[in-house]
C-alpha positions in Angstrom: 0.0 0.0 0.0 1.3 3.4 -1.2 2.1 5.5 1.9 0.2 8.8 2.0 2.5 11.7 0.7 3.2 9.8 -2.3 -0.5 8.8 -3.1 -1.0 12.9 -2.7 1.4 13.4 -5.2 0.1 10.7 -7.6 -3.2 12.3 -7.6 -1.7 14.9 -7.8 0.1 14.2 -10.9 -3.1 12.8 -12.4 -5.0 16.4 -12.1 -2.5 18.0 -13.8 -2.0 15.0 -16.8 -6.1 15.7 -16.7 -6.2 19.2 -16.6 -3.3 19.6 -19.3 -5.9 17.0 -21.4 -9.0 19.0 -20.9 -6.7 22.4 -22.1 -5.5 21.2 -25.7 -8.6 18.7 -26.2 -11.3 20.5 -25.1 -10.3 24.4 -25.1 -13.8 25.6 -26.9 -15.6 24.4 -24.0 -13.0 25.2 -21.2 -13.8 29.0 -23.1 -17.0 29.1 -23.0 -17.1 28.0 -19.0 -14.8 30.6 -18.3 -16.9 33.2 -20.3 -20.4 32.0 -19.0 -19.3 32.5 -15.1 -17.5 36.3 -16.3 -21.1 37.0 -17.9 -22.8 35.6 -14.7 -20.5 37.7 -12.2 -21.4 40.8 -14.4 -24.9 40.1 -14.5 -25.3 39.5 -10.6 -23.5 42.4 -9.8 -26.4 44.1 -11.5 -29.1 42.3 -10.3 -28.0 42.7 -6.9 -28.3 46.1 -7.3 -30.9 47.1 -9.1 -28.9 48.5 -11.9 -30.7 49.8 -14.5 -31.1 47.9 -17.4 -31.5 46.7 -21.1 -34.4 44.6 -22.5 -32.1 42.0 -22.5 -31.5 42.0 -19.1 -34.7 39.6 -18.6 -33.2 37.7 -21.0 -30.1 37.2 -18.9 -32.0 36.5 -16.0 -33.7 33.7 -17.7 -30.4 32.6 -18.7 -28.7 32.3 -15.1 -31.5 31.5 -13.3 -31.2 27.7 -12.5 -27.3 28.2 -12.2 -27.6 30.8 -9.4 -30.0 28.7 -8.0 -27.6 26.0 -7.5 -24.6 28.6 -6.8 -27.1 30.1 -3.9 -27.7 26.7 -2.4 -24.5 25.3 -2.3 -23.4 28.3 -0.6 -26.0 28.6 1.5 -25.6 24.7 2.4 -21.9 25.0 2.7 -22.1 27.6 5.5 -25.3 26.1 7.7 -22.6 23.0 7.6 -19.1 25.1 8.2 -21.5 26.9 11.3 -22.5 23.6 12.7 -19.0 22.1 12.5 -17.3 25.3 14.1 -20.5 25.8 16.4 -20.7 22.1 17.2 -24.2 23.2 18.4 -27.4 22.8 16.6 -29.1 25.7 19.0 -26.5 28.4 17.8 -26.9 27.3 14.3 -30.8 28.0 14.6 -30.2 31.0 16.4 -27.8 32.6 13.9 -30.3 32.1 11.3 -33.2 33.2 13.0 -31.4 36.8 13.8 -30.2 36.9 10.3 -33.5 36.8 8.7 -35.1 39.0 11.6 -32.5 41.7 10.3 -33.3 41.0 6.6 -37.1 41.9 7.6 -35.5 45.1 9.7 -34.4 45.8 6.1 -37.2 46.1 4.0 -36.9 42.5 2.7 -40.5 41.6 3.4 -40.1 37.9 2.4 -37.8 37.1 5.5 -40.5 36.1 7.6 -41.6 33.2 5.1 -37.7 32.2 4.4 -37.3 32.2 8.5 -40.0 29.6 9.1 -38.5 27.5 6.1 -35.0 27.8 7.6 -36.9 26.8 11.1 -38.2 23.9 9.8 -35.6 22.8 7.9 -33.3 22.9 11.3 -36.1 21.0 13.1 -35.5 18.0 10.8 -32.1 18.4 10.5 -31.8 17.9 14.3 -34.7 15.6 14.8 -33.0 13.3 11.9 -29.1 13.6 13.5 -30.6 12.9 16.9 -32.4 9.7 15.1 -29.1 8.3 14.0 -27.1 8.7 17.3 -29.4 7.3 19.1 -31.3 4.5 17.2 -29.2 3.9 14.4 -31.1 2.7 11.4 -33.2 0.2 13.6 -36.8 2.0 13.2 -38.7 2.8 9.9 -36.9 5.8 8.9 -39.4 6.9 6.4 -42.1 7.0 9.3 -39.7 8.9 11.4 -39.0 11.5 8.7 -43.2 12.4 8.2 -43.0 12.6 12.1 -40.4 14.8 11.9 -42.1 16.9 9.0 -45.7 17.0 10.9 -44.2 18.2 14.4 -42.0 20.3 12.7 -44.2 22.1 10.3 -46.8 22.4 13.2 -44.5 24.3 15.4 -43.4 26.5 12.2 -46.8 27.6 11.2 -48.0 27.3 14.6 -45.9 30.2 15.4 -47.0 32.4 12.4 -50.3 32.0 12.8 -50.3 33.5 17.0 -52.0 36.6 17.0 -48.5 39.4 17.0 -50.7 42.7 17.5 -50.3 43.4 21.4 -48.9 46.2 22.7 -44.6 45.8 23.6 -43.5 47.1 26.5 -41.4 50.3 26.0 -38.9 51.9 27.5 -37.5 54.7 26.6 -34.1 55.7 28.2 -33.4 52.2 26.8 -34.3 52.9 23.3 -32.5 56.0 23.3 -29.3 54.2 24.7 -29.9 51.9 21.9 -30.2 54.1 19.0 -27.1 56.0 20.4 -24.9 53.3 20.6 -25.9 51.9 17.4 -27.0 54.8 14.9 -27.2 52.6 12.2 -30.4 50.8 13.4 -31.9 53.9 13.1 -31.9 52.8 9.2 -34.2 50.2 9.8 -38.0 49.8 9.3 -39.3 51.9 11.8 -42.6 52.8 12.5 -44.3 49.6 10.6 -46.8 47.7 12.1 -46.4 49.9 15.5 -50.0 49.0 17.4 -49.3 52.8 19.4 -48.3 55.7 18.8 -49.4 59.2 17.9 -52.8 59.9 17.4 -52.0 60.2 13.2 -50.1 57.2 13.6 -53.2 55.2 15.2 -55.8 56.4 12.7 -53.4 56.3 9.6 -53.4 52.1 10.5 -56.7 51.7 11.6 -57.6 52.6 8.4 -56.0 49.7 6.6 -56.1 46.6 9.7 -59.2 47.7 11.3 -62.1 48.4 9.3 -65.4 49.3 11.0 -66.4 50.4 13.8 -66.4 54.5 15.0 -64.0 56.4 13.4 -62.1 58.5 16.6 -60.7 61.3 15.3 -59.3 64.7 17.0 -58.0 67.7 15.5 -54.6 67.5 16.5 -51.7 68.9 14.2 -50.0 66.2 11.9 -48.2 68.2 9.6 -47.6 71.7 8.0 -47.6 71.1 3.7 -46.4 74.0 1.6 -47.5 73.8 -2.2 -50.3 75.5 -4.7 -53.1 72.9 -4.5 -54.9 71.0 -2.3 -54.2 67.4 -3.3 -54.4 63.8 -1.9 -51.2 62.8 0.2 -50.6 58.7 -0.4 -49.3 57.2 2.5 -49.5 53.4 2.1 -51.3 51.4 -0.8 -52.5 48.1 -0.1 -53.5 45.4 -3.1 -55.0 42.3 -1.1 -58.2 42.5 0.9 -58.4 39.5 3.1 -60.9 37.9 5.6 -59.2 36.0 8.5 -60.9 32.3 9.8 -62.8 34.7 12.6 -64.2 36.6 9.6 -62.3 39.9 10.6 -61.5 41.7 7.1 -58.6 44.0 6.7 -55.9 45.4 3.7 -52.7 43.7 3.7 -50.1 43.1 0.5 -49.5 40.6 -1.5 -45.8 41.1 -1.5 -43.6 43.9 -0.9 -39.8 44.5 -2.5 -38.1 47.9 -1.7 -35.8 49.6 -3.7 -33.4 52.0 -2.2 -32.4 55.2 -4.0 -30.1 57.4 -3.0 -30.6 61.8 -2.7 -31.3 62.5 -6.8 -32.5 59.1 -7.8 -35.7 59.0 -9.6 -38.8 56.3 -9.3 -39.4 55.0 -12.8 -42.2 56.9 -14.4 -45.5 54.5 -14.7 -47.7 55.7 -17.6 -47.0 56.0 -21.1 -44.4 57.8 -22.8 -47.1 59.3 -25.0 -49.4 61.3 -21.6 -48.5 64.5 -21.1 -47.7 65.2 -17.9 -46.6 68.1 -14.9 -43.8 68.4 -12.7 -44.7 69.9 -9.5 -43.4 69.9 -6.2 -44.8 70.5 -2.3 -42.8 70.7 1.4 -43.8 68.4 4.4 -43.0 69.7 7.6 -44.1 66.6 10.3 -45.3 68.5 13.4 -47.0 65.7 15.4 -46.1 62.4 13.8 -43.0 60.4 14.0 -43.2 57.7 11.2 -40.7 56.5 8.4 -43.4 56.6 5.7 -43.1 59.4 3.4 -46.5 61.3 2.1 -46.2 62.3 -1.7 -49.2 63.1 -4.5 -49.4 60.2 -7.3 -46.7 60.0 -9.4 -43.9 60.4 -6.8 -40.4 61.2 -9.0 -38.0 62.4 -6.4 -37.4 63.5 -2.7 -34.6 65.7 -1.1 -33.7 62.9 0.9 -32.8 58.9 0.0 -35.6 56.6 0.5 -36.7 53.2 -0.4 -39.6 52.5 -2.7 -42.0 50.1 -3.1 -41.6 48.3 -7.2 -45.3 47.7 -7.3 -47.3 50.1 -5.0 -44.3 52.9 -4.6 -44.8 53.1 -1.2 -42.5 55.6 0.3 -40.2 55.3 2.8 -37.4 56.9 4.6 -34.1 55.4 6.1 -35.1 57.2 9.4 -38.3 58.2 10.9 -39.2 62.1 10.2 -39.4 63.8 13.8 -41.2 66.9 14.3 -39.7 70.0 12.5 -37.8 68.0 9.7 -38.7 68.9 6.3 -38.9 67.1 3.0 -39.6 67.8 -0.4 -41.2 66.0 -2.7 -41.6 66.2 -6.7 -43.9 64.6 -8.7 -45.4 64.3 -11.9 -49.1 64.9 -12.7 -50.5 63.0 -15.7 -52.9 65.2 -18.3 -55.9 62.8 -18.5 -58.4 63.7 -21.6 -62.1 61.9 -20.5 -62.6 60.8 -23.9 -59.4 59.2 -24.1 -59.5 57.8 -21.0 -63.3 55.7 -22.0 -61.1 54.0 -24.7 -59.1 52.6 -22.1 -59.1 49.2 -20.3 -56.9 47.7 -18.5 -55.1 44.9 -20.8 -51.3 46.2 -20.4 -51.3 44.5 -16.9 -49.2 41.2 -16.6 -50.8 37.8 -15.5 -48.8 38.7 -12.3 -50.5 41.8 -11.6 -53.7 40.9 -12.3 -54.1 38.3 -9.8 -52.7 41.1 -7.2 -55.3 43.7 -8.1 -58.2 41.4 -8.8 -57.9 39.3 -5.9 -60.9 39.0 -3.3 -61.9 36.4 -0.7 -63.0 33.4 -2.1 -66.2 33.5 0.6 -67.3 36.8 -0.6 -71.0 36.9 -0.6 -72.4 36.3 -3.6 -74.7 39.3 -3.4 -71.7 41.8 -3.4 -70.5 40.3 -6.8 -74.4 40.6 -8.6 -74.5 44.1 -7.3 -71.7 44.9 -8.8 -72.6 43.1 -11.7 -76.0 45.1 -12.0 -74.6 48.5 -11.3 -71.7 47.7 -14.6 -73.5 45.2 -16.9 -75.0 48.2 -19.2 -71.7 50.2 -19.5 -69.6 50.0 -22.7 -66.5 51.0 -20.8 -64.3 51.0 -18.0 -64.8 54.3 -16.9 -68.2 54.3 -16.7 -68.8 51.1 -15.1 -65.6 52.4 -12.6 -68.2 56.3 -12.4 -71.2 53.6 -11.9 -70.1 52.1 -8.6 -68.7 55.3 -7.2 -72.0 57.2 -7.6 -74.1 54.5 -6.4 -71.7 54.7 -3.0 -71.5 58.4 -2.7 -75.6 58.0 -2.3 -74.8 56.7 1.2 -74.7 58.8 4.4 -71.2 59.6 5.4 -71.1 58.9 9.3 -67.6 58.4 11.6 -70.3 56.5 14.3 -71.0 53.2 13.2 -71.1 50.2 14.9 -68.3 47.6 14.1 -68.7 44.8 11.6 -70.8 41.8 13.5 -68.2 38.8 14.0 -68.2 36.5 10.9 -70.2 39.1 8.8 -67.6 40.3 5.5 -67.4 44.0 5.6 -68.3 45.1 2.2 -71.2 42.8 2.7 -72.0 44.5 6.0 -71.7 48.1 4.9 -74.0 47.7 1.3 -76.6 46.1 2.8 -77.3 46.1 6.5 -75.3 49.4 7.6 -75.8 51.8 4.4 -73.4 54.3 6.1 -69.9 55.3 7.1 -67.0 56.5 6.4 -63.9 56.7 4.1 -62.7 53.1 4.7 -66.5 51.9 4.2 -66.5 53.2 0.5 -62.7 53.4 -0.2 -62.9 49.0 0.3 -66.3 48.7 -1.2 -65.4 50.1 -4.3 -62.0 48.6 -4.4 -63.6 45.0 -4.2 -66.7 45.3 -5.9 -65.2 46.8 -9.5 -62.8 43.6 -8.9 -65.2 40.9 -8.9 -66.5 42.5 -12.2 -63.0 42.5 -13.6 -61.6 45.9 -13.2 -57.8 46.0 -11.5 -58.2 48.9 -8.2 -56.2 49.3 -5.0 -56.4 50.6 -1.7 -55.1 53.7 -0.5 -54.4 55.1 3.1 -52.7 58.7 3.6 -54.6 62.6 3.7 -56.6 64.8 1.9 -55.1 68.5 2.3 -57.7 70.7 3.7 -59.3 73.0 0.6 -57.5 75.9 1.5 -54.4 77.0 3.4 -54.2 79.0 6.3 -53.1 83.0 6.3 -49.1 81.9 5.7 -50.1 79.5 3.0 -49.5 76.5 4.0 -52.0 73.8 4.6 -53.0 72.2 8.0 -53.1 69.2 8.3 -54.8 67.2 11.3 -56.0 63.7 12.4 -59.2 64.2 10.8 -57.7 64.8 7.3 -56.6 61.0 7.5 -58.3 59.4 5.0 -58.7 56.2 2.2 -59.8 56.0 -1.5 -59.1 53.8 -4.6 -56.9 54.3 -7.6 -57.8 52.5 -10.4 -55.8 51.2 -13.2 -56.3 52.3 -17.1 -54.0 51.3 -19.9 -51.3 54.3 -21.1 -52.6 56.4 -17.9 -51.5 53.7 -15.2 -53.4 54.3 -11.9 -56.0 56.9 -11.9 -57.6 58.0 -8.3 -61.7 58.2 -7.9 -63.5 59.3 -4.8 -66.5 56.9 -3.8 -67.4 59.1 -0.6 -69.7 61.7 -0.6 -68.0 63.9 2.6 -65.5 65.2 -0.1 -66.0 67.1 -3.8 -65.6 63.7 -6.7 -62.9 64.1 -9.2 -63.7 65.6 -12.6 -62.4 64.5 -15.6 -60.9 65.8 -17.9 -57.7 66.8 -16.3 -56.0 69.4 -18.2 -52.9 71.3 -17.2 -52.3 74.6 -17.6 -48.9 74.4 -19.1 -46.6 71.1 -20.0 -43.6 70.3 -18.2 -41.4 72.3 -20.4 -43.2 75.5 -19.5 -42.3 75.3 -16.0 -40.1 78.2 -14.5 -37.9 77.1 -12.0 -39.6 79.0 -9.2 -42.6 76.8 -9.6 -40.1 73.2 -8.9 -38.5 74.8 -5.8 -41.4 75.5 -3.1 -39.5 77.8 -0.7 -36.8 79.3 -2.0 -35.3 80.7 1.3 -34.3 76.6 1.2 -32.6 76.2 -2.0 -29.8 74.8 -1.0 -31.8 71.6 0.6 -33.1 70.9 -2.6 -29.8 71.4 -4.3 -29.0 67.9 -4.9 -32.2 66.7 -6.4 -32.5 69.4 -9.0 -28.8 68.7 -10.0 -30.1 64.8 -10.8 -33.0 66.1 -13.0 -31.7 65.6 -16.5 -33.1 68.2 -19.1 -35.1 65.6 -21.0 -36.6 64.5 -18.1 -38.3 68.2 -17.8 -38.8 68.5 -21.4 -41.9 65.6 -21.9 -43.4 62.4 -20.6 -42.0 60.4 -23.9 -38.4 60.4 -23.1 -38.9 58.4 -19.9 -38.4 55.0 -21.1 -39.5 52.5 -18.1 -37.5 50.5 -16.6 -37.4 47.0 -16.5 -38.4 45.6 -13.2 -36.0 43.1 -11.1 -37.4 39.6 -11.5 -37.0 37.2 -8.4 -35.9 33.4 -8.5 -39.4 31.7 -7.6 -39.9 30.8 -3.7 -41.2 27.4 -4.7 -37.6 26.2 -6.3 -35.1 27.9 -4.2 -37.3 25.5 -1.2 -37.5 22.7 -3.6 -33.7 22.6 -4.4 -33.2 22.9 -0.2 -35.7 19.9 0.2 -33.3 18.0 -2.4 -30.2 18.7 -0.9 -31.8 18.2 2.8 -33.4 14.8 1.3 -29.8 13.5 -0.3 -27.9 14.4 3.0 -30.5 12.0 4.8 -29.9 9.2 1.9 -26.1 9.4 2.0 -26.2 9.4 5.6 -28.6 6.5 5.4 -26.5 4.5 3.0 -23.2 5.2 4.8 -24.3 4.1 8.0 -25.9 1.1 6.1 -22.8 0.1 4.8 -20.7 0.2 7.7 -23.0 -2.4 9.8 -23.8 -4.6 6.8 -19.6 -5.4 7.4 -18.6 -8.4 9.3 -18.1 -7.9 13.4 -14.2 -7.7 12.9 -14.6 -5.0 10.9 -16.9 -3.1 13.2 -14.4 -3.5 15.8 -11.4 -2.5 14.3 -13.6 0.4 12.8 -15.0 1.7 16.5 -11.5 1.1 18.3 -10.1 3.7 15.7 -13.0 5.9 16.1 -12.9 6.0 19.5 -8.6 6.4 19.5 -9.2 9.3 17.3 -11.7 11.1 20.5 -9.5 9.9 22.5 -6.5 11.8 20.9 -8.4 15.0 20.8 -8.8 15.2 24.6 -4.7 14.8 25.1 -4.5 11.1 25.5 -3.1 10.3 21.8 -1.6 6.9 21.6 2.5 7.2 21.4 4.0 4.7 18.7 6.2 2.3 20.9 2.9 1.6 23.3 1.3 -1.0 23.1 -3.0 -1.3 23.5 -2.7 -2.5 26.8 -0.3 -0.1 28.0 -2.3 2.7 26.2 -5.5 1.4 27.9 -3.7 1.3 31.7 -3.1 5.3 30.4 -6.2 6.3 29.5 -8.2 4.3 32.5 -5.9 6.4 35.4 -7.5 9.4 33.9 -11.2 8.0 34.8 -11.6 6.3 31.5 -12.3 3.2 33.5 -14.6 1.3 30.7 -12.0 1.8 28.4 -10.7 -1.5 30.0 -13.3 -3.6 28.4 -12.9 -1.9 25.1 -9.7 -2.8 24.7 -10.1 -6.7 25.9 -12.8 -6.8 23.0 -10.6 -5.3 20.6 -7.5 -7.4 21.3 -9.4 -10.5 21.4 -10.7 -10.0 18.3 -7.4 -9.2 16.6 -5.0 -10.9 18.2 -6.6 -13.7 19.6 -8.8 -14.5 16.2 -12.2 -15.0 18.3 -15.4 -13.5 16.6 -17.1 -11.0 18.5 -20.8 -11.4 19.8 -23.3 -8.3 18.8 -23.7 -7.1 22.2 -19.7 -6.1 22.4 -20.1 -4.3 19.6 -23.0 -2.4 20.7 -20.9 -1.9 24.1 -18.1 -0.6 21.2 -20.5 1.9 20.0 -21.9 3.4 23.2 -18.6 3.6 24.4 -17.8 5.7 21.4 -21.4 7.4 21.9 -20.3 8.8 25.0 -17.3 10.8 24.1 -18.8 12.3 21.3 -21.4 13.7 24.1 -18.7 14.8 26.5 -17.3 18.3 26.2 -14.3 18.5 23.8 -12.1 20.4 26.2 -12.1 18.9 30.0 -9.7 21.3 31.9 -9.0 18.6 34.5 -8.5 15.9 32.3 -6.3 17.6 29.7 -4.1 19.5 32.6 -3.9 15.9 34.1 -5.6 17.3 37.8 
């Protein structure tokens, strides 16, 4: 038998006869592997970051998709192993995921939560199968451990997500502070999202969205001070999925959220045809009594004085750092010119398959009668628009009241409001229109944020309050994109046509900087505004969106992997005990020298086993004695070994892998 530095050079020598064969014969192909990973490092680089792109970028995606889904879980896999080797603790290995996701969530990557209970449950089976196969061995039906393993551990996943999270946390202030102090980048974080208290704007601006019905409370406190030429609607959140949970409470939620982070002078893609005129205008938003990091802005938002993430679908807005009281920001965005009779022509067909499920969605147990009123209002319209004006006069006929009693448990609350209460307020209307033009096929979402009082106060700026929170529905037309209507009656509806009084181009600069005692603030943006972005709509070519790897195959590739660990594990240990007893006892004896060595008592070349075993017994190793008596009886004295002493082999060897790695005593000989 070759001794081992020379079979490490052999194979050596054999790589390099291979590799020298692989050069000269097959050079094309070495070429084109070498290219493909150069084109896929290029390519990642800018789908990582959200660079913008060609057409063919989609293409490219297509391209790399399956081979960054392998790269991604080999690495992935490669690291949960390197942390349990290094950890040698299954525990630490959970926990380390667990905060890793929980920070990915911190940072706007909405999808952590889901990829958290995967990675839980994965690490549930994972330890539930190791524990199987140091304890048992392959003795029970492994295939009705591993669906006992699945069940208990899917349980306790979803178990957890489904617990009711809205409660109040307890808070403590100095603490916070100290926090935020110490570690000023956590300040970046999502802040303010899904907070059950707060101010009064903050509680009513939430309500709105996960607590529909019941009286509206509203006071007249302060929110924020807006400087700008027109009253106008202020979007604060928009929300595409209306949902009814198992105790038949209904509330807005999103079907999925992706932010985008743009730095000070980076621009949200414009999202209605090239061909719509359109107006750049601009407003100020001093927060006086809220503390949130959602950003107000008119529809289109284009830019902000600050850097903020946005939302791909929605373009929710928000900041890196909640706005305290007295910090301004300014906001430009771009008003579409919207010609009525243009706008009847229009349907909504440009939408992908993708988007249409978002926007058409509704519960599947919506009462039937919500769907044939809706039918019955539309059915004699020849367009979208009217059926669209149909449903939002038939609401506005409604009283508007802010005391109304809350939706009766298991009642829907469309349902509820159309035809037992007949009254309310914003949210009432805002959600029955959003859901009732869906069911007869017209794409609509919900929006949450303030309507700017009609006029401003004596310094001209415009008031805002608590009881200018409100909701209403934007509704989506081909070549215009998302168009808002106003289905309740307690403020003026919106007139079409909307014609400007002067195209972008027309714009003096007076009219893009709001107060120009703060110039300088709003410096940088105007410095990003290219001049063909001011000149028209049509030079704004959109930008292609980032497309994600599906959810379904990065978890089916980690169900492969996790499945063909248990296999080879399975197989392995199959292998070893399908050898004869002599074998098993040579191969434990080894095993169990080699745990040995690690905790200081490593066997010396002149010693013999029983002199080695006298060694390692004075240091409280005292069964060691009977290990050895097995092993030389079996290899020196030629006698087969029963079943039991090899089970005594294994337990033996059992027990050191359970004992700490590092005994002070033992190794400092105390």
């Amino acid at each position: 038998m070759l001794k081992r530095p020379l079979l490490i050079v052999l194979l050596l020598i054999i790589i390099l006869i291979g590799d020298f064969a692989l050069f000269f014969g097959y050079r094309d192909i070495l070429v084109s592997i070498f290219l493909y990973i150069e084109g896929f490092v290029k390519w990642i680089n800018a789908y990582m970051n959200y660079a913008p792109s060609s057409p063919a970028f989609s293409a490219l995606t297509e391209k790399y998709k399956v081979f960054t889904l392998f790269v991604t879980v080999g690495i992935v896999t490669f690291l949960i192993s390197a942390m349990n080797g290094l950890m040698r603790s299954w525990f630490l290995t959970l926990l380390s995921g667990m905060i890793f996701f929980v920070v990915q969530w911190y940072n706007y990557v909405d999808k952590a939560y889901f990829y958290l209970m995967v990675y839980v449950l994965l690490c549930f089976t994972d330890i539930g199968v190791k524990n199987y196969f140091r304890k048992n061995g392959l003795r029970g039906p492994l295939s009705a451990f591993l669906a006992i393993v699945m069940l208990f551990s899917s349980i306790s996943a979803f178990g957890a997500e489904l617990m009711p999270k809205a409660f109040s946390p307890l808070k403590w202030d100095r603490l916070e502070n100290w926090f935020y102090d110490t570690f000023p980048f956590t300040r970046e974080w999502r802040n303010g999202e899904g907070k059950p208290k707060g101010t009064p704007a903050e509680d009513v601006f939430v309500s709105f969205a996960s607590d529909l019905g019941g009286a509206a409370k509203v006071s007249n406190s302060v929110v924020m001070e807006v400087e700008t030429k027109e009253s106008t609607y202020l979007r604060g959140m928009v929300y595409d999925q209306y949902v009814t949970s198992p105790s038949g409470k209904s509330r807005w939620t999103n079907y999925v959220q992706q932010y985008r982070y743009e730095n000070v002078g980076g621009v949200i893609p414009v999202t209605f045809s090239r061909n719509v005129k359109y107006q750049i205008k601009s407003l100020k938003i001093i927060p006086v009594n809220i503390k949130s990091d959602i950003l107000f802005s008119p529809w289109q938002p284009y830019k902000l004085s600050d850097s903020f993430y946005y939302e791909e679908e929605n373009l929710n807005l928000k900041a890196k750092t909640s706005h305290a009281t007295g910090e301004p920001y300014f906001v430009i965005y771009l008003t579409p010119s919207i010609d009525l009779k243009d706008l009847k022509e229009k349907g909504s067909t440009s939408l992908s398959e993708e988007e249409r499920k978002r926007y058409l969605s509704y519960p599947s147990n919506l009462p039937e009668r919500v769907k044939e009123l809706a039918y019955s209002l539309t059915k004699d319209k020849q367009n979208q628009y009217d059926k669209v004006k149909a449903v939002e006069e038939y609401l506005r006929k409604f009283p508007y009241s802010l005391d109304v009693p809350p939706t009766p448990p298991g009642r829907d609350f469309v349902d509820y409001f159309l035809f037992d209460l007949k009254k309310g307020y914003c949210t009432h209307y805002a959600t029955a229109m959003a859901v009732m033009l869906r069911t007869v096929g017209i794409p609509t979402r919900y929006v949450v944020g303030f309507k700017l009082p009609p006029a401003p106060d004596k310094n001209g700026k415009y008031i805002v309050t608590t009881a200018d929170a409100h909701a209403w529905v934007e509704v989506y037309f081909d070549d215009y994109g998302w168009v808002t209507f106003e289905p309740t009656p307690h403020y003026p509806s919106i007139e079409f046509p909307i014609f400007l009084s002067s195209t972008s181009s027309d714009l003096p600069k007076e009219d893009i900087l709001p107060d120009n005692r703060r110039e300088e603030d709003f410096k940088n943006i105007e410095e990003g505004m290219s001049q063909s972005e001011k000149v028209t709509g049509s030079e704004n070519a959109p930008v292609d969106k980032k497309k994600e790897i599906k959810l379904i195959e990065v978890l089916g590739a980690f169900l492969l992997i996790m499945a063909s660990s248990i296999f080879a594990l399975y197989f392995k240990k199959k292998k070893t005990l399908d050898k004869d007893e002599k074998y098993l006892v040579i191969y434990y004896y080894d095993k169990i020298v080699r745990k040995l060595s690690k905790r200081g008592f490593t066997m010396r070349d002149s010693e013999t086993t029983l002199e080695y075993q006298e060694r390692v017994a004075k240091e409280g190793y005292k069964d060691f004695e009977q290990i050895t008596r097995i092993y030389n009886k079996t290899v020196y004295g030629s006698k087969r070994p029963s079943l039991e002493e090899i089970k005594r082999m294994k337990e033996f060897f059992d027990s050191l892998k359970k004992e700490r790695k590092f005994d002070i005593k033992r190794i400092l000989r105390i």
